[in-house]
VOZA-794646 format. One record per residue: residue in one letter; x, y, z of N, C-alpha, C in turn. Coordinates in Angstrom, 1 decimal. Layout:
N
["A" [X Y Z] [X Y Z] [X Y Z]]
...
REM end
This chain:
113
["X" [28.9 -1.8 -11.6] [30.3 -1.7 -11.4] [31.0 -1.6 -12.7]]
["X" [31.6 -1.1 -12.6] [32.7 -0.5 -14.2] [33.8 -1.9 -14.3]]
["X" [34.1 -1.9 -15.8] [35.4 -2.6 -15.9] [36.4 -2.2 -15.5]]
["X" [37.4 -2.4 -15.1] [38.8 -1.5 -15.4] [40.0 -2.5 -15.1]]
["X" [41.1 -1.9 -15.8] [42.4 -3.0 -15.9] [42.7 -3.4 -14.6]]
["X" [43.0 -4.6 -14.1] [42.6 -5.3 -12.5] [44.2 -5.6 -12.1]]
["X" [45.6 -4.8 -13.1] [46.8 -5.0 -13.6] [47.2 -4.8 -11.7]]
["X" [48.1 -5.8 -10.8] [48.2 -5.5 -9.8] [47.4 -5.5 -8.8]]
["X" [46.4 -6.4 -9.2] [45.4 -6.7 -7.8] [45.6 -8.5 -7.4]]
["X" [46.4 -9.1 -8.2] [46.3 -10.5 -8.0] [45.5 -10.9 -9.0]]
["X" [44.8 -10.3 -9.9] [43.6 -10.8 -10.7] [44.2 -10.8 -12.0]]
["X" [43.9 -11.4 -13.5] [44.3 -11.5 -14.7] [43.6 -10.2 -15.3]]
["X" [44.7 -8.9 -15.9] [44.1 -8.1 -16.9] [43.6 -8.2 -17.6]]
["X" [42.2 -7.3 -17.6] [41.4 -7.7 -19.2] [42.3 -6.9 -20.3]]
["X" [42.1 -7.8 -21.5] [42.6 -7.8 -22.6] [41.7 -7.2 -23.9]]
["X" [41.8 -6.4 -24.9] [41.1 -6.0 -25.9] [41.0 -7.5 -26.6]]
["X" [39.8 -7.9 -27.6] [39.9 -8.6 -28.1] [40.6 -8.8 -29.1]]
["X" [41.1 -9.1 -30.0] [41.9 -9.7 -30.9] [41.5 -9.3 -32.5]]
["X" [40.4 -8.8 -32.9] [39.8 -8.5 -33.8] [40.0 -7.3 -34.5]]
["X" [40.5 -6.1 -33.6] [40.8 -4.7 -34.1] [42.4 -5.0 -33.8]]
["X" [43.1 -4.9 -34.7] [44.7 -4.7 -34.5] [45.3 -3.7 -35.3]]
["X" [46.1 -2.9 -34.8] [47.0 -1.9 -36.0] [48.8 -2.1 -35.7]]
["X" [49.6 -1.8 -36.5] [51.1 -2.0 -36.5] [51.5 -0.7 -35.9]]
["X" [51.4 -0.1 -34.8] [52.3 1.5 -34.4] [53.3 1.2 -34.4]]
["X" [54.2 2.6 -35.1] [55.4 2.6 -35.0] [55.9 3.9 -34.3]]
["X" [57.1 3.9 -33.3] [57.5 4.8 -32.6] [57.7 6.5 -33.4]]
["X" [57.7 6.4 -34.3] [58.1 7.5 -35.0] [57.0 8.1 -35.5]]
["X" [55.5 7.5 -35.8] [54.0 8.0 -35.8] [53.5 7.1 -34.7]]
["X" [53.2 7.5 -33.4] [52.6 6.6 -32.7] [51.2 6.7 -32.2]]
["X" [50.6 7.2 -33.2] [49.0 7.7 -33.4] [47.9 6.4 -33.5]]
["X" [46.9 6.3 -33.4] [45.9 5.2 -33.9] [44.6 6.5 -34.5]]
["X" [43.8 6.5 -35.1] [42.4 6.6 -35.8] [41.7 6.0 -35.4]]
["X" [40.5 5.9 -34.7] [39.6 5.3 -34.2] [38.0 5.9 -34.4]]
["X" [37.7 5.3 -35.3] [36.0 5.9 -35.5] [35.2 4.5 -35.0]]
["X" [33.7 5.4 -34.7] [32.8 3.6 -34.4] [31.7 4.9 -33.9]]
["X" [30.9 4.0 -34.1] [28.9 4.4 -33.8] [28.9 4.4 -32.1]]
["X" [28.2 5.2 -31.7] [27.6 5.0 -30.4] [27.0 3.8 -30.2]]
["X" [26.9 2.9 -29.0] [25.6 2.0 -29.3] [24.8 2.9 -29.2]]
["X" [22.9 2.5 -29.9] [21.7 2.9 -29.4] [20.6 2.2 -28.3]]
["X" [21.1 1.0 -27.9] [20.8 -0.2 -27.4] [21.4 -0.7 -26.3]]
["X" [20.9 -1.5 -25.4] [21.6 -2.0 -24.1] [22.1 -3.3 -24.6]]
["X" [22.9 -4.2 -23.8] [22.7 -5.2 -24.0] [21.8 -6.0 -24.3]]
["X" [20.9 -5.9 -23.7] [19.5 -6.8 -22.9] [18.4 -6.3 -24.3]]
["X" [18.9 -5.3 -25.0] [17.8 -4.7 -26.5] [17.5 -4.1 -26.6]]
["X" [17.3 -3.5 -25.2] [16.1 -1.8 -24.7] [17.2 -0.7 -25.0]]
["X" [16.3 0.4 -25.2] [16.6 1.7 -26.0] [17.5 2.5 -24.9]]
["X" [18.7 2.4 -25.3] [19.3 3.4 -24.1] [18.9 4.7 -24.2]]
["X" [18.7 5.3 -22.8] [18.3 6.5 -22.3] [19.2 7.4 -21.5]]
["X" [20.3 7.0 -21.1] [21.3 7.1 -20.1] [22.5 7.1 -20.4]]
["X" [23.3 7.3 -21.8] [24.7 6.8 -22.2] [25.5 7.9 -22.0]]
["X" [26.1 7.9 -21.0] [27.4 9.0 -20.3] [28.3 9.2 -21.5]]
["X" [29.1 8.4 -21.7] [30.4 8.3 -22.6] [30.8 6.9 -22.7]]
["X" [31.9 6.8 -24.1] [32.5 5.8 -24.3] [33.7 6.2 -23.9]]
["X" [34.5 4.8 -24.0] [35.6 4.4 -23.4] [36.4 3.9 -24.4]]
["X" [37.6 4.3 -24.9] [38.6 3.8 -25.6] [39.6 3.5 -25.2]]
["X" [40.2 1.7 -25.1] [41.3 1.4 -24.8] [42.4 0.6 -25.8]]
["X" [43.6 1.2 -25.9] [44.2 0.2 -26.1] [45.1 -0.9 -25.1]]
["X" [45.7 -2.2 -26.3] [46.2 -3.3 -25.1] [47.8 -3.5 -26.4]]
["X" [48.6 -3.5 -25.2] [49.9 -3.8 -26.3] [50.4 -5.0 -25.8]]
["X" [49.7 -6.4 -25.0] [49.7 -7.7 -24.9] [49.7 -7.7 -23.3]]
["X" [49.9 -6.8 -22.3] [50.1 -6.9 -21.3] [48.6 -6.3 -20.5]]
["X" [47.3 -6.3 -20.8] [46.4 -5.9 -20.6] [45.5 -4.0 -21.0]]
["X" [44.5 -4.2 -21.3] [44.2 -2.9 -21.7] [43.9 -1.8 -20.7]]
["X" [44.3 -0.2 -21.8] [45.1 0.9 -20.5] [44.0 1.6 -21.1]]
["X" [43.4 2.6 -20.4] [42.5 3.6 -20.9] [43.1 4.9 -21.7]]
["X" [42.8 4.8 -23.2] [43.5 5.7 -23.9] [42.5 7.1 -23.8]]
["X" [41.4 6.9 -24.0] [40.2 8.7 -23.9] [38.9 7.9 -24.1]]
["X" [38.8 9.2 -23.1] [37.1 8.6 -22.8] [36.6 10.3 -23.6]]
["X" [35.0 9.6 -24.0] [34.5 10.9 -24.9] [32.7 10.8 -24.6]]
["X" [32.9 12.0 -24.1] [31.6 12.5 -23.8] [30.4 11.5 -24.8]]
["X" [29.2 10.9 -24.3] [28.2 11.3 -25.3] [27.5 11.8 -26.2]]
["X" [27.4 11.7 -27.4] [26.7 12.9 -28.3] [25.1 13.2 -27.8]]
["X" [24.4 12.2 -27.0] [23.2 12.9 -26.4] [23.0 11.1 -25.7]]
["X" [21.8 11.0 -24.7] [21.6 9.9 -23.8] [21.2 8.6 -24.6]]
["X" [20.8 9.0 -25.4] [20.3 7.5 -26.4] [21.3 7.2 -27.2]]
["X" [22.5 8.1 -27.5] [23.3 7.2 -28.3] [22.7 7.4 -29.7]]
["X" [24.3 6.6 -30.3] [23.8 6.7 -32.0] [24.8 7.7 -32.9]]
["X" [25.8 8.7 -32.1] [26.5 9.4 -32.7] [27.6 9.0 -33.1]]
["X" [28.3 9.1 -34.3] [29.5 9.1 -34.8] [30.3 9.7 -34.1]]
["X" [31.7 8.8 -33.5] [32.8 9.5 -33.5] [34.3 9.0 -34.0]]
["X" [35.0 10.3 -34.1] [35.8 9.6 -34.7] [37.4 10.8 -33.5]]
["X" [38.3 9.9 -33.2] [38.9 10.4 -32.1] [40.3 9.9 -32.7]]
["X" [41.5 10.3 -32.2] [43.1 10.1 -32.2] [43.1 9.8 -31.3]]
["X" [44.4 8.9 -30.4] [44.6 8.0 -29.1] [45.8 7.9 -29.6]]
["X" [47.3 8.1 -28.7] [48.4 8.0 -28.8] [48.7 7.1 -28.2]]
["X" [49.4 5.9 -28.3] [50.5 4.7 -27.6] [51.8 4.9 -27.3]]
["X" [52.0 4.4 -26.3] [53.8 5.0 -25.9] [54.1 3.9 -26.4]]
["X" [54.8 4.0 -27.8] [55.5 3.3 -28.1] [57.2 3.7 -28.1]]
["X" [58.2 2.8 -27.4] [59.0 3.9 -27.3] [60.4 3.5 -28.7]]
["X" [60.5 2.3 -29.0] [61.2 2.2 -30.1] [60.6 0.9 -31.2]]
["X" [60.8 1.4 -32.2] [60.4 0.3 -33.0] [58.9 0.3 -33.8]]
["X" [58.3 -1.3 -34.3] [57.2 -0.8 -34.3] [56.5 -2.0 -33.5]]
["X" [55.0 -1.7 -32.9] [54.5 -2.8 -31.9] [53.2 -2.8 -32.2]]
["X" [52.5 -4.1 -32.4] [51.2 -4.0 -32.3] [50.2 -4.1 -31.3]]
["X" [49.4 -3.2 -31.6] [48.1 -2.8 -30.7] [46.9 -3.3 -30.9]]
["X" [46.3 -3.9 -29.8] [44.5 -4.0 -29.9] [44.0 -3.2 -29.2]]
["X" [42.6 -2.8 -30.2] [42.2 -1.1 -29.5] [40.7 -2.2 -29.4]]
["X" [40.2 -1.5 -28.7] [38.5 -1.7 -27.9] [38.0 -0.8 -27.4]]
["X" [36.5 -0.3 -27.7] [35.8 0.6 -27.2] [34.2 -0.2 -25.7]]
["X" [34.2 0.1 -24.7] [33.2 0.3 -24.1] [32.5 1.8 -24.2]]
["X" [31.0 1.5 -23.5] [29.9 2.0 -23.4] [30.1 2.9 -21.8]]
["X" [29.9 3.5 -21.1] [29.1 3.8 -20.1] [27.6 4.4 -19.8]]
["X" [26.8 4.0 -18.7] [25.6 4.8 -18.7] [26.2 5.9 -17.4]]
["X" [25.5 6.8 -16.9] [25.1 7.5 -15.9] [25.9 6.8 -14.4]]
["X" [25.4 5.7 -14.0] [25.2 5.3 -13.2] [26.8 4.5 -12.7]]
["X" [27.3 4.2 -13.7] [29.0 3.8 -14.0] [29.1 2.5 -14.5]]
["X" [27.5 2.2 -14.7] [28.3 0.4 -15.5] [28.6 0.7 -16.7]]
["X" [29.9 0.0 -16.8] [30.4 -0.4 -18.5] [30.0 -1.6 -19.0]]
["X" [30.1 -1.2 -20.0] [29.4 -3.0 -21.1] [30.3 -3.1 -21.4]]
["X" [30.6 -4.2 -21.9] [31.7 -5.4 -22.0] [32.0 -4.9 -23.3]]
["X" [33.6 -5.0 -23.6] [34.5 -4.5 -24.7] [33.7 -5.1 -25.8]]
["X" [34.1 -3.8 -27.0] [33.8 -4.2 -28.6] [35.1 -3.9 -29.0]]
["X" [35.1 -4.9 -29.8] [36.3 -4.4 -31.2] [36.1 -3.5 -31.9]]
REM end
């Protein structure tokens, strides 16, 4: 079963961790976001099956799915590096960004900074 923000089900939003933060401001409301594929499962074993990652940002009220990005091939291991825009609408606000994993099958692994 996949994560996804639970915002309006009675349940507490998952939140990005606290570790990746940036200051957007409404007038550039861009983020940069590079990071490695995993090559690995949780559990240690060699992924064979990695659909895409998932990039979210959280601007304190739970994390929103900013772009999801294909796989570079099933094992993982490719660089990427992507842009992800925040509605920010005045001012400037800070953001925590977090990337998950997907395989094939639709489970997501639990957020990275």
């Amino acid at each position: 079963m996949g994560c996804t923000s639970l915002t309006g089900t009675g349940e507490a939003p998952l939140h990005c961790p606290s570790s990746v933060q940036a200051k957007i401001k409404a007038a550039q409301p861009t983020v940069h976001v590079s990071y490695t594929e995993p090559s690995v499962t949780v559990e240690g074993d060699l992924l064979t099956s990695l659909a895409k990652t998932s990039i979210y940002y959280d601007l304190g009220r739970g994390r929103t799915l900013a772009k999801e990005v294909p796989a570079t091939r099933p094992s993982g291991g490719g660089e990427i590096s992507e842009t992800i825009t925040i509605p920010v609408t005045s001012g400037e606000q800070r953001v925590k960004i977090c990337v998950t994993a997907s395989d094939y099958n639709g489970s997501e692994s639990p957020m990275t900074p």
